[in-house]
N, C-alpha and C positions, 0 to 999 in steps of 0.2 A: 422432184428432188434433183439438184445438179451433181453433175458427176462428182463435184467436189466433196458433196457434203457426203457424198453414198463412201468416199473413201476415209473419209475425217469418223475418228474414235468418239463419241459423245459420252460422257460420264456425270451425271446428275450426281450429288455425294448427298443430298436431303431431299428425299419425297416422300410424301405420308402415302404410301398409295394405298392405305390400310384405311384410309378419312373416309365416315361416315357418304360427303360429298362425292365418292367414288361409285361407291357399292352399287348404286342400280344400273353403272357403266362402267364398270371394271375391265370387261373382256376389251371392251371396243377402247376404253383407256391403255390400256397394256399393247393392245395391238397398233393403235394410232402410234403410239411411242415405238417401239420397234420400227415401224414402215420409214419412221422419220428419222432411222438412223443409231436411235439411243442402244448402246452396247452395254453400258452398265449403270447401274441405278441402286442407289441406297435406301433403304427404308427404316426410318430410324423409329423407336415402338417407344408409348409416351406412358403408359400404366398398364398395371398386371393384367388385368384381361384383355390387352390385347396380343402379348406376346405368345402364343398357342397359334391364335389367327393369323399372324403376320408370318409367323415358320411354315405354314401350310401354302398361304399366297405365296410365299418366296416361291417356292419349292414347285408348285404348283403352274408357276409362270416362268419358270426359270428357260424352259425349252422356249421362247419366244424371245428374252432378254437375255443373255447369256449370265452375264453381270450383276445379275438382281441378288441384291446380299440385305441383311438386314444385321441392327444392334438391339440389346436390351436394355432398357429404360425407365427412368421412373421422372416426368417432366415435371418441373416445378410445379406449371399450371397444375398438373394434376396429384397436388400432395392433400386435397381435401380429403380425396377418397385413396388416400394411402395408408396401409396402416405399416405401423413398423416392421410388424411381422413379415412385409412385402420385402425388408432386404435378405432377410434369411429365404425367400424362395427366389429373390434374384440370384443369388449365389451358386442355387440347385440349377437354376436354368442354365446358367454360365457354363454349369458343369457338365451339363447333359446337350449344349450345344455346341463341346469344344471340337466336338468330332463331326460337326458338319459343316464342310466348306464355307457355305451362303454366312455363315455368323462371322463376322467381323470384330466384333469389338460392343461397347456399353455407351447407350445412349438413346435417347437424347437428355442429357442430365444439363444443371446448372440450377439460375438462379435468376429469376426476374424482377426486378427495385423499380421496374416501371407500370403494370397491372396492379390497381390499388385491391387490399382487401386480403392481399397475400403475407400470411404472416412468416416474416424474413427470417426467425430461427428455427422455423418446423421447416421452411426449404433450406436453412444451412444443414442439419442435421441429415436428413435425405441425401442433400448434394454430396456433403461430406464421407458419410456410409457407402456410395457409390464411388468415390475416386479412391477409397480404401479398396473397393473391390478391384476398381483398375489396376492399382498398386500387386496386388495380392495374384492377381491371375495377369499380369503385366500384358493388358490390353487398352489400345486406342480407345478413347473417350469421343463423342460427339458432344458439343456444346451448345447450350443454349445460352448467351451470354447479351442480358437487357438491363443497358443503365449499371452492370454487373462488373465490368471487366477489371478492376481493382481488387475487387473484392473473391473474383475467381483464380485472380494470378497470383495472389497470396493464398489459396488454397493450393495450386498446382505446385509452390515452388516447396510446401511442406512436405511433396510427397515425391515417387518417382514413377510419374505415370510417365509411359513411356513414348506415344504422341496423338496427335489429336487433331480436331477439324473446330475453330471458331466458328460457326453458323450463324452467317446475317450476320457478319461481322462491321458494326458498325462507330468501333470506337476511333482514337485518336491515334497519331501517328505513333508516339510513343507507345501506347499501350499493344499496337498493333508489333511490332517490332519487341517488344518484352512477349509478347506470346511465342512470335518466330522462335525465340532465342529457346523458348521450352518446350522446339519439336515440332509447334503447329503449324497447318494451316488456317489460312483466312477464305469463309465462301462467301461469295457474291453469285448474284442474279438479277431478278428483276426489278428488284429497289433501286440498281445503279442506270435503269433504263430511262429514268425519269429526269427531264431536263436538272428540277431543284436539289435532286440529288447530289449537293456540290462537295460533300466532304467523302462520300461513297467513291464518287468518282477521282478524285486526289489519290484517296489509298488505293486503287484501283490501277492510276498513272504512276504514282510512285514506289511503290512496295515491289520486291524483286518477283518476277515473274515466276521464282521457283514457291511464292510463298503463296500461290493463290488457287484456287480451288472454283469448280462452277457448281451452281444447284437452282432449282427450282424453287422448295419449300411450297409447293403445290400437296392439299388445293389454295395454299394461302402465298401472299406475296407477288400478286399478278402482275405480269410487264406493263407498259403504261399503254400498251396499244389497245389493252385490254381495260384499259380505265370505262367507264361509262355504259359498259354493253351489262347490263341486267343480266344475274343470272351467270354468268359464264366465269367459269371455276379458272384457276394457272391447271394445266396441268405437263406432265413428264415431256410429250409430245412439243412443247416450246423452246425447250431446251437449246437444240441448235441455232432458233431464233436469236433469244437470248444471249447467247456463248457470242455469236457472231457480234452482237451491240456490244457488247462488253471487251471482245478484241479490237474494236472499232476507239472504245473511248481511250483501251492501251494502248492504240497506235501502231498494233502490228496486225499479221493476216492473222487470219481464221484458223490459218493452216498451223500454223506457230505457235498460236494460242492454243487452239486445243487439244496438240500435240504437248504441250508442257503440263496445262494441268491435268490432263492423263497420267503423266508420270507423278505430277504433283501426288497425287486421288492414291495412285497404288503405292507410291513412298511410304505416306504416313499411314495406310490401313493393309499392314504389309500378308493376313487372309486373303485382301481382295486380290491383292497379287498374286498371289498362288494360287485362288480359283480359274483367275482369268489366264495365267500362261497355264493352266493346266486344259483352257473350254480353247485358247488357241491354237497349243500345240501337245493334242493329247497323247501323240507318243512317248513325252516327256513325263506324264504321271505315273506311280509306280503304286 
C-alpha cells in the first residue's frame, strides 16, 4: 500500500458484509478491508432475520474497522417473506438501537420496477411504513432506488425525512439534482468503472462534488477488472481501488476525492459522525 493511500480516509457507505457470500470468509474479508485502509464501512440489513446478525458483526468487528455502523431494513427484494407485522418490530428495533452508536439510521428500503415478479404495491406499502418511521424517529434513510426514482421522490417530498444516501444511483440528471435538493446523497462504485458506463459516468463528472458518496455494494456490483474471473465476489477491500477510478473519471486526485465524500458519508448520516469523531478523538466523548 503507498504512503498515500495509508493516509487517505476510505468510507464504503453500502456493503452487505452480513451476505450469505461472505460467511465462510468473514474474518480474512474484514481483515483484508482494514489492511487496505478501509476506516468506515456501512452495512445496510435487507429483512428481519438478519438484523440481530448484522448488530452482533458490527459490534464484533468493530475493533478492526473503526467505522463499521450498520441501518435497519426491510429491502424490497425481500418483501415476499415480509409480513407486516415486520414494521411494528422494525420500530422496537429502532428503539432498542437508538442508544448504540454503530446504528445509523433505516435501510436499505425503496423500491424496485426493474426485477419482474415484484409486486409494486406490497413494496409501496413496506417502502411507505419505513419512510413513516424515518419521519417519526427523524433518521437517514438508505436507498434502494431501480427504474424507481419518480416514484421515490414523490414519496420523500410527502414526508420530512431528514437525509439520505441514493444507492447505485443510476438515474437522470434532473432526477439526480431533485434528490440533492431533498438532502441526499448520490453513491457510486464499481458500475461507473466500466468503459459503457456512459451516463454513470456524466453524473459522476457533473454533479457537485459535495453531492457524491463511494460504496462498494459487495458482494454484488463488481468493478470491471473483476469481470470474467469465475467465482470472485466485489468485496469491501476494493474500495480504495475503486474510489481512486472514480476520482480519475472526476478529474481530480484521489486526495480530493476522497477527502470530500468522507465529509460527504458523515454530513448526511450525522451518527456516523459522532461515532467516528468520538473513535478519533476520544477525549472528546463524554
Amino acid at each position: 500500500m503507498s504512503e498515500v493511500c495509508k493516509e487517505l480516509a476510505w468510507v464504503d457507505t453500502h456493503c452487505h458484509l452480513d451476505a450469505p457470500e461472505f460467511r465462510s470468509t468473514l474474518p480474512e474479508i474484514v481483515s483484508s478491508a482494514a489492511n487496505n485502509g478501509l476506516t468506515a464501512l456501512l452495512l445496510p440489513t435487507v429483512q428481519v432475520s438478519d438484523w440481530g446478525k448484522a448488530k452482533d458483526l458490527v459490534n464484533q468487528c468493530g475493533n478492526q474497522i473503526p467505522g463499521l455502523v450498520y441501518t435497519l431494513g426491510i429491502h424490497p427484494l425481500y418483501i415476499k417473506q415480509a409480513q407486516e407485522g415486520d414494521i411494528s418490530t422494525l420500530k422496537s428495533n429502532i428503539e432498542q438501537s437508538l442508544g448504540d452508536p454503530r446504528f445509523v439510521g433505516i435501510g436499505e428500503i425503496g423500491l424496485d420496477y426493474f426485477v419482474e415478479g415484484l409486486d409494486p404495491h406490497r413494496q409501496e406499502y413496506f417502502f411507505h411504513k419505513q419512510l413513516d418511521l424515518a419521519e417519526h424517529f427523524q433518521l437517514p434513510v438508505i436507498l434502494h432506488v431501480r427504474r424507481s426514482q419518480d416514484a421515490i421522490l414523490k414519496a420523500l417530498r410527502k414526508r420530512k425525512v431528514p437525509s439520505g444516501i441514493a444507492h447505485a444511483f443510476n438515474g437522470s440528471h434532473q432526477q439526480a439534482e431533485q434528490f440533492i435538493d431533498l438532502g441526499f446523497k448520490l453513491g457510486f462504485g464499481g458500475a461507473a468503472t466500466y468503459d459503457r458506463a456512459l451516463q454513470i459516468r456524466r453524473l459522476l463528472q457533473d454533479l457537485p462534488l459535495e453531492s457524491i458518496v463511494t460504496e462498494t455494494d459487495a458482494p454484488d456490483i463488481p468493478p470491471a477488472w473483476l469481470k470474467g474471473e469465475g467465482g470472485q465476489f466485489n468485496e469491501p477491500a476494493l474500495l480504495p481501488r475503486i474510489t481512486r477510478q472514480l476520482a480519475g473519471i472526476r478529474g481530480v486526485s484521489e486526495e480530493v476525492f476522497s477527502k470530500a465524500v468522507w465529509q460527504n458519508a458523515m454530513q448526511v448520516l450525522p451518527r456516523w459522525s459522532s461515532l467516528m469523531a468520538n473513535k478519533l478523538n476520544p477525549q472528546s466523548a463524554s
